[in-house]
N, CA, C and O atoms as a MOPAC input file, in Angstrom:
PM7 MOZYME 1SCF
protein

 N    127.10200 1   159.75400 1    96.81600 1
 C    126.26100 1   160.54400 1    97.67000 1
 C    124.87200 1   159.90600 1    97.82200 1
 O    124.15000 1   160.03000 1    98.81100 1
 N    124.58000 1   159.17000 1    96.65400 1
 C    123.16200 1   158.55900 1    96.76000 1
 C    123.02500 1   157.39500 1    97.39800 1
 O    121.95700 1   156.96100 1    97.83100 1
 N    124.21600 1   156.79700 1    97.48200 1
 C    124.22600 1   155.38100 1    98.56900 1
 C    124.32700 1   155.95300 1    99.83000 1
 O    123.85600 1   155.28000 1   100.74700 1
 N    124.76300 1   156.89600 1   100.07500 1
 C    125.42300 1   157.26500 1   101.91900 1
 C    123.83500 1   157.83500 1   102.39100 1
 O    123.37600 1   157.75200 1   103.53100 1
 N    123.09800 1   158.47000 1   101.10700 1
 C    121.50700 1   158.80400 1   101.90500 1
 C    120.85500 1   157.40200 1   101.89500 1
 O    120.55900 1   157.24700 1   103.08000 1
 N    120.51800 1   156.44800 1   101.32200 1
 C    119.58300 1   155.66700 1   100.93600 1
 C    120.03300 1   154.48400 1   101.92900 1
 O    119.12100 1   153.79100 1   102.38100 1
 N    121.31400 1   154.19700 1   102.29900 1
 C    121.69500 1   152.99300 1   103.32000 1
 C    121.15700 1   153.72900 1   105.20400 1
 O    120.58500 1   153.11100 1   106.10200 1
 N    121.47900 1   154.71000 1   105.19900 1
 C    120.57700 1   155.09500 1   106.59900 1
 C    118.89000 1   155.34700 1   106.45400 1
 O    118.17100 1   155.13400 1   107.43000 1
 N    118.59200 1   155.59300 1   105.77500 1
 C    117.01700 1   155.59100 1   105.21600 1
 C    116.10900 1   154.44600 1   105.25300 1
 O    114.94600 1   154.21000 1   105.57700 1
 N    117.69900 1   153.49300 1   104.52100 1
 C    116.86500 1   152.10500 1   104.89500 1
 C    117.08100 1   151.31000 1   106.48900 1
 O    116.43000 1   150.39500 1   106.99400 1
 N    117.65500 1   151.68200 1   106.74000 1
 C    117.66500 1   151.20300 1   107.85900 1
 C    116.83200 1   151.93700 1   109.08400 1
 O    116.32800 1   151.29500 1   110.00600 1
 N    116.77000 1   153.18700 1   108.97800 1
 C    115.59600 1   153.84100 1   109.85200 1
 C    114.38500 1   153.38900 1   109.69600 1
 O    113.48600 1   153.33100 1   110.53600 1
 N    114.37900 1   152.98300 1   108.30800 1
 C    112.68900 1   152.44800 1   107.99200 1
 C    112.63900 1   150.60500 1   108.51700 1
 O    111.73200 1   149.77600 1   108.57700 1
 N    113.69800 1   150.58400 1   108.73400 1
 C    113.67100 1   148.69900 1   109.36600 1
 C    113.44200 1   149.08100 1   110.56700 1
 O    112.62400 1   148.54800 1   111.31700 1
 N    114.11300 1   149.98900 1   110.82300 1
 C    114.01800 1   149.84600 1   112.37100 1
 C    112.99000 1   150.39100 1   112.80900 1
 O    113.14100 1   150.72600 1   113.98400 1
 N    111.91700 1   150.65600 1   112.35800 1
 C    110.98400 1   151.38400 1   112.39700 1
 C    109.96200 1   150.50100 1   112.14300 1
 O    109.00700 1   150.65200 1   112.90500 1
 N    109.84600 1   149.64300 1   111.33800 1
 C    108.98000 1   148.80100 1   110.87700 1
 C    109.14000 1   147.83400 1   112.14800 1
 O    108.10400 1   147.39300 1   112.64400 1
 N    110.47800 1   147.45000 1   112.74800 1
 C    110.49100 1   146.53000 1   113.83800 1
 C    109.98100 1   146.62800 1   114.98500 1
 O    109.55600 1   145.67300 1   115.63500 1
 N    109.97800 1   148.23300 1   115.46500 1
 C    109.48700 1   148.16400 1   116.04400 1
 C    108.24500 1   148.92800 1   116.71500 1
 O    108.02000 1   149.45100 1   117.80700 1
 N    107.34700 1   148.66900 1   115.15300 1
 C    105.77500 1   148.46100 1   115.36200 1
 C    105.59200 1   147.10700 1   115.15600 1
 O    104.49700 1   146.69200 1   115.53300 1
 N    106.33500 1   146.30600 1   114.67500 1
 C    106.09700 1   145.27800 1   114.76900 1
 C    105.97100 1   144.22200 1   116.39700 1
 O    105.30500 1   143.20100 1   116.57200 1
 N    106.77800 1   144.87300 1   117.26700 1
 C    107.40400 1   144.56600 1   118.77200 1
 C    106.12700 1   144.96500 1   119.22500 1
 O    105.45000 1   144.08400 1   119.75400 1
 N    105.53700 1   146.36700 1   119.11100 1
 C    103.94900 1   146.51300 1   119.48000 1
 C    102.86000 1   145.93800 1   119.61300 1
 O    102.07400 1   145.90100 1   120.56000 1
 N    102.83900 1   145.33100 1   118.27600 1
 C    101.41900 1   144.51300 1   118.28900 1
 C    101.35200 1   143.41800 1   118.64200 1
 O    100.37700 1   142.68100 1   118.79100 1
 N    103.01900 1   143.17600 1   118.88100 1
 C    102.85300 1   141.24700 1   119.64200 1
 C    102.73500 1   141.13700 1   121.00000 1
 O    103.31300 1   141.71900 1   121.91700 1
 N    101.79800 1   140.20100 1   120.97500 1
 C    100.92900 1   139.97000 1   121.92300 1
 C    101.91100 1   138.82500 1   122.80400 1
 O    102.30900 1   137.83900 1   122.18300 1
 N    102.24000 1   138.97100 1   124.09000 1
 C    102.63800 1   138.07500 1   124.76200 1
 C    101.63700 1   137.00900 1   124.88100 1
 O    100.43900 1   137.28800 1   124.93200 1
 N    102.20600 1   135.41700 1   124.94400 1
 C    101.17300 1   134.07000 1   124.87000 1
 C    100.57900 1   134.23100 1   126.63800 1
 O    100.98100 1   134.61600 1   127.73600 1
 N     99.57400 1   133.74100 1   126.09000 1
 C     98.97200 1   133.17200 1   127.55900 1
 C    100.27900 1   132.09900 1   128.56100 1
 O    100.87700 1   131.06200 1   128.27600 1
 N    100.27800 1   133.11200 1   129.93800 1
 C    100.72000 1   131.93100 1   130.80900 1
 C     99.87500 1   130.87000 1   131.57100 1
 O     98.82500 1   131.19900 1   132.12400 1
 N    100.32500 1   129.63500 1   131.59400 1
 C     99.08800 1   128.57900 1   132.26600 1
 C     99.27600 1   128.96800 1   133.49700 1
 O    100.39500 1   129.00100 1   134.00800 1
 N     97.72900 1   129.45000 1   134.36200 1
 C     97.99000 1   129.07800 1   135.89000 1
 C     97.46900 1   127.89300 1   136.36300 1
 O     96.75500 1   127.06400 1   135.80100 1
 N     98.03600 1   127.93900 1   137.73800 1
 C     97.18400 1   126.65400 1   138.62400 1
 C     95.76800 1   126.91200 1   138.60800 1
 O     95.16500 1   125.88100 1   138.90300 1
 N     94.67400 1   128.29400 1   138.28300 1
 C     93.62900 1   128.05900 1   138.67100 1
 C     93.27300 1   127.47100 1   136.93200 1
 O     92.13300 1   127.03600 1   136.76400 1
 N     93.95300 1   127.46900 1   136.05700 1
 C     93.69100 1   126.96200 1   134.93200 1
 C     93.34000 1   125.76800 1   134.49900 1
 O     92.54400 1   125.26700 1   133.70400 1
 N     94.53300 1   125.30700 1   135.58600 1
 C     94.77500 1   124.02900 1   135.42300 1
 C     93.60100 1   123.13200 1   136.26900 1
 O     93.16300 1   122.02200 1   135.96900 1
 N     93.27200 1   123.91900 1   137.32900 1
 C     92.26600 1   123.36300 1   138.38900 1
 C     91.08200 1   123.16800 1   137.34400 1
 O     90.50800 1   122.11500 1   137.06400 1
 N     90.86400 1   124.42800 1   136.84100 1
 C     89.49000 1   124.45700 1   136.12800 1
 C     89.14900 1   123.62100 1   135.10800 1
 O     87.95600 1   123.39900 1   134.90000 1
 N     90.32000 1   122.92900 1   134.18100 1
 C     90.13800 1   121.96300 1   132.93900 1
 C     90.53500 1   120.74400 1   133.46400 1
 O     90.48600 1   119.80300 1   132.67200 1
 N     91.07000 1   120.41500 1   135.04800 1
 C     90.75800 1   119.03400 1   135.50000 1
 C     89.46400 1   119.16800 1   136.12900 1
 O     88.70000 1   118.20600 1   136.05000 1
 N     89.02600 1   120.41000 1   136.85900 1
 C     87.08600 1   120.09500 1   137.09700 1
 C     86.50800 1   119.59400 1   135.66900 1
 O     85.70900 1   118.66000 1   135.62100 1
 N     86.94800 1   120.25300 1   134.53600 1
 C     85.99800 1   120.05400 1   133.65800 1
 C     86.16600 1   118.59800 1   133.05000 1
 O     85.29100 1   117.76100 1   132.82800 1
 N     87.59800 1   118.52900 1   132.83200 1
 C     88.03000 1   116.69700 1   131.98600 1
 C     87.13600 1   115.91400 1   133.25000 1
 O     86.06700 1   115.41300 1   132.90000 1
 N     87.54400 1   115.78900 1   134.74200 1
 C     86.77000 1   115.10000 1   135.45200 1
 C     85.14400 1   114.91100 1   135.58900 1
 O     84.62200 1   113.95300 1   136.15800 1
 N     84.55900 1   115.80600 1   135.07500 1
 C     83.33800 1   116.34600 1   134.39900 1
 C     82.56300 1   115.34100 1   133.91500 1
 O     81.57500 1   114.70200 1   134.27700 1
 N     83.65500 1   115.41700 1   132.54900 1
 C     83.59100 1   114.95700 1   131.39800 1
 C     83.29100 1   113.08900 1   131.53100 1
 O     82.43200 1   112.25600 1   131.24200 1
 N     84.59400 1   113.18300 1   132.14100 1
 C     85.11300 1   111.30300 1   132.44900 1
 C     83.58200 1   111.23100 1   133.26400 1
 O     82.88900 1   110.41900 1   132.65100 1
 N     82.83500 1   111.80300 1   134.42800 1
 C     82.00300 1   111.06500 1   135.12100 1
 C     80.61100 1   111.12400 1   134.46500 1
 O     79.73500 1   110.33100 1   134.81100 1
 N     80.42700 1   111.94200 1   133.63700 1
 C     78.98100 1   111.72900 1   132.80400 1
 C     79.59300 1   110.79700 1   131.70100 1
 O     78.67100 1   110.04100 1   131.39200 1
 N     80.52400 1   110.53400 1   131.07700 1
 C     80.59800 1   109.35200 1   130.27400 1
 C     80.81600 1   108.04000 1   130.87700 1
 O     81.19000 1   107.10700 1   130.16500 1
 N     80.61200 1   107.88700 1   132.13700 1
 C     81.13900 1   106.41500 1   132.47000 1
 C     83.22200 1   106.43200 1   132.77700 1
 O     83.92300 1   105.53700 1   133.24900 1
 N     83.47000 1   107.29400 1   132.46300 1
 C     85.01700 1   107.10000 1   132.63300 1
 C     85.72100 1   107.35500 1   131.58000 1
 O     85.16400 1   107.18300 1   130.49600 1
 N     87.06300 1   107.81000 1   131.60200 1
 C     87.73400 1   108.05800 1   130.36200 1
 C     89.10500 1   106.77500 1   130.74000 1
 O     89.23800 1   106.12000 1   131.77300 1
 N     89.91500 1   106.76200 1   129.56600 1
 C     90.78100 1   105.86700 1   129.61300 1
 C     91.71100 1   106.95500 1   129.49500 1
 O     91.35400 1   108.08500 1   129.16200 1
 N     93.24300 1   106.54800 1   129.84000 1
 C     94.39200 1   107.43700 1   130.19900 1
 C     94.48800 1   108.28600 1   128.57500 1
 O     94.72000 1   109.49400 1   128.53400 1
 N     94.31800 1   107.62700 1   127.56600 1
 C     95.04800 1   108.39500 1   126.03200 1
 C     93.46400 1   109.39700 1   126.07900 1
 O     93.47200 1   110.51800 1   125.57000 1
 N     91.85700 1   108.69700 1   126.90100 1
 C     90.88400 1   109.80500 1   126.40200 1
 C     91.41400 1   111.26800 1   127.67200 1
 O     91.62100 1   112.41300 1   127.26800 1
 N     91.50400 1   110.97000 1   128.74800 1
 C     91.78100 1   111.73700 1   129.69200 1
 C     92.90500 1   112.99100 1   129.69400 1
 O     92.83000 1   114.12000 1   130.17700 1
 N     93.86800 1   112.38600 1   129.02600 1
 C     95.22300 1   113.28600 1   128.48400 1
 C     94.51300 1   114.12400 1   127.11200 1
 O     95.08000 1   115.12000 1   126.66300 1
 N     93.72900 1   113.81200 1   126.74400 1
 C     93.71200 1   114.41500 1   125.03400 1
 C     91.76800 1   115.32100 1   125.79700 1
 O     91.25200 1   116.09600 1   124.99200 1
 N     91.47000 1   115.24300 1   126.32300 1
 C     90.21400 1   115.84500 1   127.44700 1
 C     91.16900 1   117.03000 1   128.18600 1
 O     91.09100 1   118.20300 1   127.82300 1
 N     91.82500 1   116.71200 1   128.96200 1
 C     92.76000 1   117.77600 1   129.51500 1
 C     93.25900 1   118.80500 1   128.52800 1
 O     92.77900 1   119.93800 1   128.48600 1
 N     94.27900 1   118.37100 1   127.69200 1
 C     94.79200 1   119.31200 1   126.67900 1
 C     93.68200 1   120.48600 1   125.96100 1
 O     93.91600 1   121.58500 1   125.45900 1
 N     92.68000 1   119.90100 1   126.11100 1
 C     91.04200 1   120.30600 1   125.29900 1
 C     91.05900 1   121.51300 1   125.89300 1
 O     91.29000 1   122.48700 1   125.17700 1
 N     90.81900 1   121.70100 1   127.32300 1
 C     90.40900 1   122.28700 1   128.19600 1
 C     91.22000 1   123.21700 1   128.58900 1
 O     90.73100 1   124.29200 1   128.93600 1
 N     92.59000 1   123.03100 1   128.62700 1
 C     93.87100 1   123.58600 1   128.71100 1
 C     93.73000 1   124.88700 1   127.69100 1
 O     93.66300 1   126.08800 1   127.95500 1
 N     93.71100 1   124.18200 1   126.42200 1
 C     93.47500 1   125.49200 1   125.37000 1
 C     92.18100 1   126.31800 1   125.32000 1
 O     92.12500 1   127.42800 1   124.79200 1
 N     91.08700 1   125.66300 1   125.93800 1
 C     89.94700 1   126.70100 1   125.96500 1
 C     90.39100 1   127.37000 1   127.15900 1
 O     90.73800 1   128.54300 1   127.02300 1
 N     90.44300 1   126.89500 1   128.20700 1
 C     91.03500 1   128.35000 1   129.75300 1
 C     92.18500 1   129.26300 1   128.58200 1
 O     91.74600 1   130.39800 1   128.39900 1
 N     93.46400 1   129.00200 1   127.82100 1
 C     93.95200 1   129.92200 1   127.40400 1
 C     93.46100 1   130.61000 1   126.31200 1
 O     94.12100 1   131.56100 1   125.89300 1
 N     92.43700 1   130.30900 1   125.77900 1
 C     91.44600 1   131.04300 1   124.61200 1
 C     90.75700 1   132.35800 1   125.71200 1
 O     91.11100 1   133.53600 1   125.75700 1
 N     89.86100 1   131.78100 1   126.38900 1
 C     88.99200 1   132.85800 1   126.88800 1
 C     89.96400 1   132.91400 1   127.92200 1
 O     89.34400 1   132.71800 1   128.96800 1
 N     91.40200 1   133.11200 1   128.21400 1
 C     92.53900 1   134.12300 1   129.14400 1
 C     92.61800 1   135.60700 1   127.91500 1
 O     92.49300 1   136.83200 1   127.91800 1
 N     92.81500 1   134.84300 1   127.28400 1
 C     93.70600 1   136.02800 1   126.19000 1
 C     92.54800 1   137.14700 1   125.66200 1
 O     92.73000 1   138.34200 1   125.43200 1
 N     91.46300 1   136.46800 1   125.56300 1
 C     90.41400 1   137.28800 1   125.06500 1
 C     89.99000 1   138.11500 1   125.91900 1
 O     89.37800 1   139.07700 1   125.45400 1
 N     90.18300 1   138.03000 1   127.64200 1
 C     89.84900 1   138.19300 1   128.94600 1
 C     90.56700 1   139.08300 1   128.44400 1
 O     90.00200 1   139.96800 1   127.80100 1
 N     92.10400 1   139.10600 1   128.60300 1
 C     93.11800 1   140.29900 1   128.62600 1
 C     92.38900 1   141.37800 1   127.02400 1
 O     92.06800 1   142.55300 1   127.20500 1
 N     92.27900 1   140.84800 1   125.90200 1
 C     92.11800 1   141.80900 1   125.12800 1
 C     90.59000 1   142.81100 1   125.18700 1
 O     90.50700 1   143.94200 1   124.70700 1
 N     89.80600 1   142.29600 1   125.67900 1
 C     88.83400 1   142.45400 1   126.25600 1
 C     88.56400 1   143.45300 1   127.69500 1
 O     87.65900 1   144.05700 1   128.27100 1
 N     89.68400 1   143.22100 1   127.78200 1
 C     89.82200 1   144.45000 1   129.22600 1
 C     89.28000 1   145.41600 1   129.18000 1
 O     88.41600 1   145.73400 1   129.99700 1
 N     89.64400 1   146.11400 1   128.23100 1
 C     89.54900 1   148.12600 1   128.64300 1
 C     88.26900 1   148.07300 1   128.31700 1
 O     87.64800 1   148.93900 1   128.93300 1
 N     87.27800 1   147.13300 1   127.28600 1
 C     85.95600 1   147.58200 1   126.83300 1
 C     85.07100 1   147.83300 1   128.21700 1
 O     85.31600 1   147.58300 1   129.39700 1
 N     83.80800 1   148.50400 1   127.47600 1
 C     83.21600 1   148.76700 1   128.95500 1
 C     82.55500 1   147.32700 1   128.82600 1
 O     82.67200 1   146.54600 1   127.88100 1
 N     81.56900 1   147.10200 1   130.43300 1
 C     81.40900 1   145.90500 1   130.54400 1
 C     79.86800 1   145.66800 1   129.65200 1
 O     79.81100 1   144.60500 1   129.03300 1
 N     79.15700 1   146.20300 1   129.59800 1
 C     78.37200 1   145.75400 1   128.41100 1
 C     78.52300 1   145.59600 1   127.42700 1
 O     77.58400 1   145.11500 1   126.79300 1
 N     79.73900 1   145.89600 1   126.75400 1
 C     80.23100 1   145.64400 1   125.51100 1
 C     81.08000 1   143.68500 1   125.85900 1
 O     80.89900 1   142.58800 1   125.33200 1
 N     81.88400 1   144.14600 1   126.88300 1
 C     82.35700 1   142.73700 1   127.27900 1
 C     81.25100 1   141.49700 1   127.14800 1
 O     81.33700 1   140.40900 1   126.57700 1
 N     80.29300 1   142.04600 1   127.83000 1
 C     79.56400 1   140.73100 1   128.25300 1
 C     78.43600 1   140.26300 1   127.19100 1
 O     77.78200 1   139.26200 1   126.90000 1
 N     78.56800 1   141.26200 1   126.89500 1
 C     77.82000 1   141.07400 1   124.70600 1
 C     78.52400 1   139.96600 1   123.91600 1
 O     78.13600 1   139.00600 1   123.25000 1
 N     79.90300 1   140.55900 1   124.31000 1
 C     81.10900 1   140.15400 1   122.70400 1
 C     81.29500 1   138.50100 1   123.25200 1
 O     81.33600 1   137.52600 1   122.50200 1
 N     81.38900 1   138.47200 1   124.70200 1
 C     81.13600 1   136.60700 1   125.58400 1
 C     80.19200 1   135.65400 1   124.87900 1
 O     80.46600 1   134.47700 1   124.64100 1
 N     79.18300 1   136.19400 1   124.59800 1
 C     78.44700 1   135.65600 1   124.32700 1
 C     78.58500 1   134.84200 1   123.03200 1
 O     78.09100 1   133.71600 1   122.96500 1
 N     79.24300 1   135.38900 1   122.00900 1
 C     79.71500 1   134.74900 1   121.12300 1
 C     80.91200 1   133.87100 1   121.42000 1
 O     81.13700 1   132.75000 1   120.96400 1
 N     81.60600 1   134.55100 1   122.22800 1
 C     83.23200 1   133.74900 1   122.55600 1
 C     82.25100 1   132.47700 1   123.32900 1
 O     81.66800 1   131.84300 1   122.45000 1
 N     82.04800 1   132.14800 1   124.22000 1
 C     81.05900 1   131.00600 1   124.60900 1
 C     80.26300 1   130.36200 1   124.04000 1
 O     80.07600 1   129.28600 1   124.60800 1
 N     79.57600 1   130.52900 1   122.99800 1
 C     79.29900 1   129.88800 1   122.01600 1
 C     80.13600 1   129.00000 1   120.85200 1
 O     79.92000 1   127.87300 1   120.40600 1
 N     81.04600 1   129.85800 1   120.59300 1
 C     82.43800 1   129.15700 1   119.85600 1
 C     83.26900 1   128.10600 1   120.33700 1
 O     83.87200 1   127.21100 1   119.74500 1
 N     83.12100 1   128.55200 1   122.11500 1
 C     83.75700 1   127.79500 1   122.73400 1
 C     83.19300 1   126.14100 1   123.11400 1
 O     83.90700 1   125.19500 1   123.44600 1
 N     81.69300 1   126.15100 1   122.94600 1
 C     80.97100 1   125.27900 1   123.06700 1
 C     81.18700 1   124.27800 1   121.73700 1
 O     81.52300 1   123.10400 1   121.89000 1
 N     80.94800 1   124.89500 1   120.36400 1
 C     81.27700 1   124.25500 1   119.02200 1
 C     82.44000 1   123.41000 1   119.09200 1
 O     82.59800 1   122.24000 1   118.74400 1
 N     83.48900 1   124.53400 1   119.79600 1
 C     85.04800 1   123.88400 1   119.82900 1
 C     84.94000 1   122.90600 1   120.66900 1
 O     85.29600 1   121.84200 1   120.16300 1
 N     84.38700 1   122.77900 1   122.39800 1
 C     84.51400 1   121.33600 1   122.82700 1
 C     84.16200 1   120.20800 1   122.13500 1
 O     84.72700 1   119.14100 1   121.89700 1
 N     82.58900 1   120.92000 1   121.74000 1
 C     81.85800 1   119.66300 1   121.03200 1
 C     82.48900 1   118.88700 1   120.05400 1
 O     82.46000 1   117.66300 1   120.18400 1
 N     83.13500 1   119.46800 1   118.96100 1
 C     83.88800 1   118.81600 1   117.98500 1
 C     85.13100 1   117.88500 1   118.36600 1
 O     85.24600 1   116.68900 1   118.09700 1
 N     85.91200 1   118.58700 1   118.95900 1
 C     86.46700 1   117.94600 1   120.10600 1
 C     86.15600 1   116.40500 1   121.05400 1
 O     86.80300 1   115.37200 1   121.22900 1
 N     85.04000 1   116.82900 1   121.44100 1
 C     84.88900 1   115.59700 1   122.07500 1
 C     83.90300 1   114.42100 1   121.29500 1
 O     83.45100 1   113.40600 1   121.82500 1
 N     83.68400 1   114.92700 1   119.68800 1
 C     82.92100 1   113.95200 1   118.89500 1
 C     84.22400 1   113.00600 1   118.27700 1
 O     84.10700 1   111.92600 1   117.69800 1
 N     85.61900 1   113.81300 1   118.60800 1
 C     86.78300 1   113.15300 1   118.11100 1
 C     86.82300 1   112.10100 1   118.66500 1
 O     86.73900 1   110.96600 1   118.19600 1
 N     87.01700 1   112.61900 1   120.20300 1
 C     87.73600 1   111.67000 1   121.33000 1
 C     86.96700 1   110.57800 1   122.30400 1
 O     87.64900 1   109.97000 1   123.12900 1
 N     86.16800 1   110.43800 1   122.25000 1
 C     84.98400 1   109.48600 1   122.74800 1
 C     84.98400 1   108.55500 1   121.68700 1
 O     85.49200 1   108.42300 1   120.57300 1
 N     84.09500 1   107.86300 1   122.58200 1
 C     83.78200 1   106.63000 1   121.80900 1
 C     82.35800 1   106.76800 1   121.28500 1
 O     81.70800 1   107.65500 1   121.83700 1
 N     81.78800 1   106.12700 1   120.40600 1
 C     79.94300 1   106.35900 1   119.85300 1
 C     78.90400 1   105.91000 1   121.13900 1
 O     77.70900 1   106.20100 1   121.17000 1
 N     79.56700 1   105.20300 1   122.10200 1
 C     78.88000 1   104.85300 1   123.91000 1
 C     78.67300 1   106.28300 1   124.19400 1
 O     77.75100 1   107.04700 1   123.90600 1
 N     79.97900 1   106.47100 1   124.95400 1
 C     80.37500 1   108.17400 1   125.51000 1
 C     79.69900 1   109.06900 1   125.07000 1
 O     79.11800 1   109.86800 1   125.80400 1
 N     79.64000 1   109.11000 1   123.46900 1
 C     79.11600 1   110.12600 1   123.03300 1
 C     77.66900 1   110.33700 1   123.18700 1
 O     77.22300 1   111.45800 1   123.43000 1
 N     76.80700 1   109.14400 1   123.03500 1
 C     75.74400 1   109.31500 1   123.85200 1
 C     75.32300 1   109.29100 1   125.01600 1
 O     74.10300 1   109.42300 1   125.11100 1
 N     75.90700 1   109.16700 1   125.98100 1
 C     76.06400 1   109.70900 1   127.25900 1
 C     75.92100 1   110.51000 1   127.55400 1
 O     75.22800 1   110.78300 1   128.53400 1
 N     76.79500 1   111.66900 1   126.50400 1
 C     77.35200 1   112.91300 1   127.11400 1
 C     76.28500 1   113.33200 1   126.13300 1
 O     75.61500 1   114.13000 1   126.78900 1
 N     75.84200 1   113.26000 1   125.13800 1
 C     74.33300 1   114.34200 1   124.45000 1
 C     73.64400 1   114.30500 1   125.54900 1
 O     73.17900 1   115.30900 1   126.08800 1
 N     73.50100 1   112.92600 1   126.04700 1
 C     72.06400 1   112.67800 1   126.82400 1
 C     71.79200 1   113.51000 1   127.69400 1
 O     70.64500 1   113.93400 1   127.83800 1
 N     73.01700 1   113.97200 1   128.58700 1
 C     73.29700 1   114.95300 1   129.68000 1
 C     73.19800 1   115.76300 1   129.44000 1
 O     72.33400 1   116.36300 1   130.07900 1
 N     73.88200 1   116.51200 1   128.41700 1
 C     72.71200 1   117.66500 1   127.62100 1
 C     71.88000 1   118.16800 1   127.71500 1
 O     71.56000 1   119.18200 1   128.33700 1
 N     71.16600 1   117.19100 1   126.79100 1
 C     69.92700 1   117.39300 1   126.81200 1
 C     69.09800 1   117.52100 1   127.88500 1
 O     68.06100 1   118.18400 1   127.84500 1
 N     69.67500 1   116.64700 1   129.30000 1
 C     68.89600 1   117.09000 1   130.21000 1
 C     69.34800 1   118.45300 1   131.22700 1
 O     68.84500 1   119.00700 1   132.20400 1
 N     70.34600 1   118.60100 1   130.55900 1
 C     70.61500 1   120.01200 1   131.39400 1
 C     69.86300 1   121.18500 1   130.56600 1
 O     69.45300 1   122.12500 1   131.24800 1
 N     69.64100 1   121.23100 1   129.18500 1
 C     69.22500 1   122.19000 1   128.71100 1
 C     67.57600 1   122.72100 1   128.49700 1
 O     67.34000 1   123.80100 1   127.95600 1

């Protein structure tokens, strides 16, 4: 009698656990074309204040950019329902992070030329 309660019990509680688990997952970012537009404006960006990129810097510049449009997509979507002063508060940090993340990024993938290039520009934009 104590197995015939405890084998449906457990299984209500799996199935139960599964699916809050099905809840909280988050579908991945899909890439769009304006995504894609936006991290070849930016790799092309990139390549013309450094003098040019070579095909292995240009591919690994793209990919860069690729994952920041799907960083601030997803945050876009989770970010939705807040009101917009709360949104455009909480950006401010996500854009900042996002800046750290190119930068490191592109202290990888450049060359020590490039890389001063691209401070230099910087600096004069800021």
């Amino acid at each position: 009698m104590f197995k015939t309660r405890i084998v449906p019990l457990l299984a209500a509680t799996f199935l139960s656990l599964g699916g809050l688990q099905a809840q909280e997952r988050v579908e991945p970012v899909q890439d769009t074309p304006e995504m894609r537009e936006k991290a070849l404006a930016r790799t092309e960006a990139v390549g013309t204040t450094v003098g040019g990129l070579n095909a292995e810097q240009e591919e690994k510049v793209m990919d860069m950019y690729m994952q920041v449009e799907r960083h601030l997509a997803a945050i876009a979507e989770r970010m939705s329902h807040q009101p917009e002063a709360d949104r455009n508060a909480d950006m401010k940090h996500v854009y900042a992070s996002v800046d750290a993340f190119e930068q490191r990024q592109l202290n990888e993938i450049l060359t020590e030329g490039q890389l001063d290039q691209w401070k230099a520009a910087l600096g004069q934009q800021e």
